[in-house]
C-alpha positions in Angstrom: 60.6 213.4 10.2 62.2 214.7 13.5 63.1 218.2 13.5 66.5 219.5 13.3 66.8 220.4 16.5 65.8 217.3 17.8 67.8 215.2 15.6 71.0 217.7 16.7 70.2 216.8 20.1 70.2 212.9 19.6 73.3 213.0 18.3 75.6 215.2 20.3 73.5 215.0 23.5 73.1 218.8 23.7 71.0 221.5 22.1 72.1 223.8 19.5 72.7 227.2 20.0 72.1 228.9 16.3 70.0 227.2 13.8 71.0 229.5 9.9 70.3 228.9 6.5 71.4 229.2 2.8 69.7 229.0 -0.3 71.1 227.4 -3.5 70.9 230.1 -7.0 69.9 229.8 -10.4 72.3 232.3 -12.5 70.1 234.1 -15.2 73.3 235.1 -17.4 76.6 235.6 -16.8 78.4 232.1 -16.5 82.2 231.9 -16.0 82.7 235.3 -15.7 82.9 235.9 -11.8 86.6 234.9 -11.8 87.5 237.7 -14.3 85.8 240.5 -12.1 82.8 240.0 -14.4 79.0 241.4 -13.9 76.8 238.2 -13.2 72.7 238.2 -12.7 71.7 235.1 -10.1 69.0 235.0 -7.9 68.3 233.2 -4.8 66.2 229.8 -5.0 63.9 228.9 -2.7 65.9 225.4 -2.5 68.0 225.8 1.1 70.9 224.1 3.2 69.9 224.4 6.8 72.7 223.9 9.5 72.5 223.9 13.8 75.6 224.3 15.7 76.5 224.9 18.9 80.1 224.9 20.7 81.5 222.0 22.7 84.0 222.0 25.8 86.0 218.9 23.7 88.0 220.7 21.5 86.6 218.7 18.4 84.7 219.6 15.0 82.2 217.2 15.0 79.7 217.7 11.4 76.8 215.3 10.9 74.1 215.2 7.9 70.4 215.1 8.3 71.0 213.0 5.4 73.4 210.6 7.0 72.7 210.6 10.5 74.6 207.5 11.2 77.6 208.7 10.4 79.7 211.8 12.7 82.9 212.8 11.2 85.2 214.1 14.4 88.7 216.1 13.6 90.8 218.4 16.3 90.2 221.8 15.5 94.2 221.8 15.8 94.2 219.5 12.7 92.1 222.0 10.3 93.5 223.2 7.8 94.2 222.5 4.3 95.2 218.7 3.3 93.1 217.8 6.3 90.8 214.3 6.0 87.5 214.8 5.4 85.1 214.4 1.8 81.9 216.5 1.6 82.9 217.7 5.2 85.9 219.7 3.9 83.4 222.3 2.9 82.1 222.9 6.5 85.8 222.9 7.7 86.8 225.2 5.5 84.9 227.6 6.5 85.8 227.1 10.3 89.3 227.6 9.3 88.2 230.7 6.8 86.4 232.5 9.6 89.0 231.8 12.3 87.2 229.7 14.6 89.6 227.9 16.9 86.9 226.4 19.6 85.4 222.9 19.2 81.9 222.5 17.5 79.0 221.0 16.6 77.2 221.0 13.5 74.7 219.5 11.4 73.6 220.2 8.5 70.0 219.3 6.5 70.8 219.8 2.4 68.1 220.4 0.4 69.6 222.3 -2.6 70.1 218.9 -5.0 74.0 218.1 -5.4 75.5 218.5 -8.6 72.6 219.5 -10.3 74.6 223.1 -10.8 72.7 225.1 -8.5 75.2 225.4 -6.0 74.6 223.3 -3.2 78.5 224.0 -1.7 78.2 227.5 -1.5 74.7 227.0 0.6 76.6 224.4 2.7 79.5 226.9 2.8 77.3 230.3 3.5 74.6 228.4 6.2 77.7 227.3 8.1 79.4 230.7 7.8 76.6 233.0 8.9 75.9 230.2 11.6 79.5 230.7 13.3 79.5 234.7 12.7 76.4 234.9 14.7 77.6 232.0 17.3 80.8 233.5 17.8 79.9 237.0 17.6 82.4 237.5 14.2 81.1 240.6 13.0 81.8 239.6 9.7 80.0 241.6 6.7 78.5 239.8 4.3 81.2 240.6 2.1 83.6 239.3 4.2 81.5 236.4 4.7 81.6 235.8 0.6 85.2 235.7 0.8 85.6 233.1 3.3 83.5 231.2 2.3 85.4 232.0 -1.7 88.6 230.9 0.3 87.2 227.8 1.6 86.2 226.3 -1.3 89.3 227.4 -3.1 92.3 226.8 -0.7 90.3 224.1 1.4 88.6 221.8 -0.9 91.0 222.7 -4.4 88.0 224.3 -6.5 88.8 227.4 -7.8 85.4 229.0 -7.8 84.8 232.4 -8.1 82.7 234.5 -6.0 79.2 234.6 -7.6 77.6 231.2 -5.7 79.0 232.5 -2.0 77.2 236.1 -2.6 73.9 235.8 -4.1 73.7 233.0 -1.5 73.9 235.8 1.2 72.6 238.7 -0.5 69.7 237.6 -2.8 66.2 239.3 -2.0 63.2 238.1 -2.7 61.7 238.6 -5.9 64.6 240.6 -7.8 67.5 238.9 -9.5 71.2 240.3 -8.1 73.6 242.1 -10.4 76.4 241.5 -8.8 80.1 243.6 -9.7 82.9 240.5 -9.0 85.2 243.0 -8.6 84.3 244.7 -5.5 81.1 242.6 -5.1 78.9 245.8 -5.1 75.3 244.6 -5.6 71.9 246.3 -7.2 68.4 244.3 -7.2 66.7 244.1 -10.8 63.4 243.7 -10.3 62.7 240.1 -12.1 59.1 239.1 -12.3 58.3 237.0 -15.6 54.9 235.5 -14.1 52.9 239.1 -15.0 54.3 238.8 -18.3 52.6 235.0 -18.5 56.4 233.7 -18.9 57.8 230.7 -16.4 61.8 229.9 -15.8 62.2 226.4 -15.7 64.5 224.6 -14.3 66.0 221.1 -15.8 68.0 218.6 -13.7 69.7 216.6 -16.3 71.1 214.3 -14.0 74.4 214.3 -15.5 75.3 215.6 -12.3 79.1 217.4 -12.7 82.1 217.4 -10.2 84.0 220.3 -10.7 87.2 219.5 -8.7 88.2 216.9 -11.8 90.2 219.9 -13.5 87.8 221.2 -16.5 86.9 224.4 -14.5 90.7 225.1 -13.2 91.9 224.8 -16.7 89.3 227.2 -18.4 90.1 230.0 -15.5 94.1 229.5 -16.1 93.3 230.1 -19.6 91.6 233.5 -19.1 94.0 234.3 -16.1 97.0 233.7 -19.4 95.4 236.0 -21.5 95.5 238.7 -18.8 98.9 238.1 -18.5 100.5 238.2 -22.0 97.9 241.5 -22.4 99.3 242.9 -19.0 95.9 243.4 -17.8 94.1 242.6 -14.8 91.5 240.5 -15.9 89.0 239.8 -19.0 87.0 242.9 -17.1 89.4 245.3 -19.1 89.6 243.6 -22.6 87.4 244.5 -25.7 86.9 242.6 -28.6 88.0 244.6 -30.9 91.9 244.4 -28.6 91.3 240.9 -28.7 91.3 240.5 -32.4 94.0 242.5 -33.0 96.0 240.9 -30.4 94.9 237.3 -31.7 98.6 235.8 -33.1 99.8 236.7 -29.6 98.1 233.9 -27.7 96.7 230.1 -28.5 93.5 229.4 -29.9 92.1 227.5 -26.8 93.0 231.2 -25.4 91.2 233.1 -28.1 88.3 231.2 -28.0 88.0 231.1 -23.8 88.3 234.7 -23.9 86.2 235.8 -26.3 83.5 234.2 -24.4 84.8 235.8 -21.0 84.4 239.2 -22.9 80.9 238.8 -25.2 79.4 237.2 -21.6 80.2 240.2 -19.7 78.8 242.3 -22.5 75.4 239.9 -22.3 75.3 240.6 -18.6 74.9 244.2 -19.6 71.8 243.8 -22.1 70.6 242.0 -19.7 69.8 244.2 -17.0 68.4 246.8 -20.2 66.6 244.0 -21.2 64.7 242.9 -17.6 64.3 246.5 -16.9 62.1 247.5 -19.9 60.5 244.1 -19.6 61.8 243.2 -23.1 61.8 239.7 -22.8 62.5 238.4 -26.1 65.6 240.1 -26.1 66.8 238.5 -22.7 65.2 235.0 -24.5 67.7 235.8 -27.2 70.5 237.0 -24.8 70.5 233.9 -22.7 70.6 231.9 -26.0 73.8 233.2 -27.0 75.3 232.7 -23.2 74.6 228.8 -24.5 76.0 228.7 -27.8 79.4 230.7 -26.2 79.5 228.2 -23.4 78.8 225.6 -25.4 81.4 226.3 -28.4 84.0 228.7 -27.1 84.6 227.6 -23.6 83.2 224.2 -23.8 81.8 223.3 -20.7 78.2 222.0 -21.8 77.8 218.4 -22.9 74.8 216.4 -24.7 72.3 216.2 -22.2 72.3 220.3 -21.2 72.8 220.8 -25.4 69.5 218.6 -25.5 67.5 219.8 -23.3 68.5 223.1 -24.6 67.3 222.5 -27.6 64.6 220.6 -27.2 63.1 223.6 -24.8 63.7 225.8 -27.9 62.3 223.4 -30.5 58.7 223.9 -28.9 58.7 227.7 -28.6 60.9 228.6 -25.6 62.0 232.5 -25.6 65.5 231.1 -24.7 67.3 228.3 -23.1 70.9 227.5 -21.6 72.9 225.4 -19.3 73.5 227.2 -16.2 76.8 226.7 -13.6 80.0 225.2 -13.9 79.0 223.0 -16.8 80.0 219.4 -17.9 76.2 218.1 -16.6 73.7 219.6 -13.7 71.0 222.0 -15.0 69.6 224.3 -17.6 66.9 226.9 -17.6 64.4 227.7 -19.9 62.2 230.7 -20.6 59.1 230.0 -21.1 55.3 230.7 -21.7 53.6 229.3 -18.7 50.6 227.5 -20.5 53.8 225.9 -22.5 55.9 224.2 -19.2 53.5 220.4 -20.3 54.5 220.5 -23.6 58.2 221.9 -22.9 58.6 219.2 -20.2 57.3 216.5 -22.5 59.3 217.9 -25.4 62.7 217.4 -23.1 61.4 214.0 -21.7 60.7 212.4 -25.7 64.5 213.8 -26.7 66.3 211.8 -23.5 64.4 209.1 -23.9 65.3 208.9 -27.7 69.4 209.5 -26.7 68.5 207.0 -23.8 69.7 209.7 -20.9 68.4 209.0 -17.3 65.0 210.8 -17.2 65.3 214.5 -16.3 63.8 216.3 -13.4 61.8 219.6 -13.7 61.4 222.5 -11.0 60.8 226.5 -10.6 61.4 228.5 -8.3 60.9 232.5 -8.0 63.7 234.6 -6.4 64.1 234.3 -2.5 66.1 235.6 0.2 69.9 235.3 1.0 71.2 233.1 4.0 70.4 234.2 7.9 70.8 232.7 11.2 69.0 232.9 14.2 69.7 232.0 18.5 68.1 229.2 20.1 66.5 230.8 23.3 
């Protein structure tokens, strides 16, 4: 397979000047809390989006894909902004428009976090573009800074109101330590996460229900917390309890109730968590991440039959704890497991599509690796 940089080369008959990279992330716990200045625990996969740009004298945005090298979709740089053409390539312009770039370039990009799968292969497109064109055009940008364009791409550009959890642990994950992440202010703190010395594996399932979150489900579960805040006169669910919740239950809808008492027990689960990983008590974060599920499952309602299968298939044969993981409505779960278990646990998932007659899942690991970086061509 010809390299990146000789594949840029072929198709814009120049070299590139920066070559970066993102990776993808597996959230531990702490699902649908990042837009309601929740805690959240991702890590870094090893799974990474790889882009090469380089400027041009023409004016134009021209993006290509490793994966569709046929294809070059050109635009002005005049013409980007929001309600511009574009499909997948409105996640790459985005972020040119985010990080103020008003000079023609060049990019292509090589994906290798899958799409869909809930592992967030935009945000490593987003964050390998964005450190790409901070080190290119000498930006300066912080890596906070960096999270929030590439926040405000995928929110104002492409119309999906994500919060900021995908954009930063895809910048700032280390290896080997899950990130504990503050949505508010996006203050981070390593915790140490090393299950193999404790004879324990995460697995990861690819259901291949694979989600698209721009259909609505995910705008209309944030609205629903963002309400909440506002009939409490509060900021976000950061600053409710349950106990105010309760007692404030006849002044908002069910559907309202129910969305934010998951917001509120999730953040709480964030908490234990890091207790948990840092005494090595893993059958408490087994237990932890089984209730992150069930609350996703029931009160926000996000998961559907083949993540609540392969959840419970996982715990049927002896998992610690299992759950769906990202935006929901299909793409992956995790499971916590022994590691002389992962044959059984995988054939234990495989048996329980193939009795609901679900597309046959896929199975991966990964251990905690570094956040996105780019690098000069000399």
């Amino acid at each position: 397979m010809p390299s990146l940089e000789n594949t840029y080369q072929e198709l814009f008959g120049h070299r590139a000047e920066v070559i970066a990279e993102a990776p993808g992330r597996v959230n531990l716990i702490g699902e649908h809390i990042d837009y309601s200045e929740g805690f959240v625990l991702p890590f870094a996969i090893a799974d990474r989006t790889f882009a090469a740009i380089a400027r041009n004298k023409d004016g134009l945005v021209r993006i290509a894909s490793q994966q569709r090298k046929n294809r070059i979709f050109t635009i002005d740089i005049k013409d980007v902004k929001p309600g511009s053409t574009g499909e997948w390539e409105k996640y790459v312009l985005g972020v040119i428009w985010t990080m103020g770039v008003t000079s023609g370039v060049d990019i292509l990009v090589d994906g290798h976090v899958p799409s869909g799968a809930g592992l967030s292969s935009s945000a490593a497109l987003e964050c390998s573009v964005a450190v790409g064109l901070n080190l290119l055009f000498d930006l300066k940008k912080s890596l906070e800074e960096i999270a929030r364009a590439a926040q405000k791409a995928e929110n104002d550009y492409v119309g999906m109101p994500c919060g900021i959890m995908d954009q930063s642990v895809s910048l700032m994950g280390r290896e080997g330590s899950a990130l504990l992440l503050d949505c508010r202010d996006l203050s981070t703190e390593s915790v140490p996460f090393d299950v193999a010395s404790a004879g324990l594996e995460l697995l990861i399932i690819d259901t291949q229900a694979h989600h698209a979150l721009v259909d609505g489900g995910y705008a209309e579960r944030r609205a629903s917390c963002e309400s909440v805040a506002a009939k409490f006169s509060i900021p976000s669910m950061r600053h409710l309890t349950m106990d105010v919740l309760e007692s404030r239950k006849s002044e908002i809808t069910e559907t309202e109730f129910i969305r934010a008492r998951h917001a509120v027990t999730e953040i709480q689960r964030v908490k234990d968590a890091v207790i948990a990983l840092r005494a090595s008590d893993f059958s408490t974060l087994g237990r932890l991440i089984n209730e992150s599920h069930f609350s996703l499952r029931d009160d926000y309602t996000v998961s559907c039959p083949e993540l609540d299968v392969a959840v419970d298939a996982s715990l049927a044969v002896g998992a610690l704890g299992s759950r769906m993981v990202g935006g929901g409505f299909g793409g992956s779960a995790i499971a916590l497991i022994k590691a002389d278990q992962i044959e059984s646990v995988k054939d234990s998932i495989r048996s329980a599509y193939s009795a609901k007659g679900f597309k046959a899942p896929r199975f991966f690991t990964s251990l905690p690796s570094a956040g996105a970086s780019a690098k000069l061509i000399s």
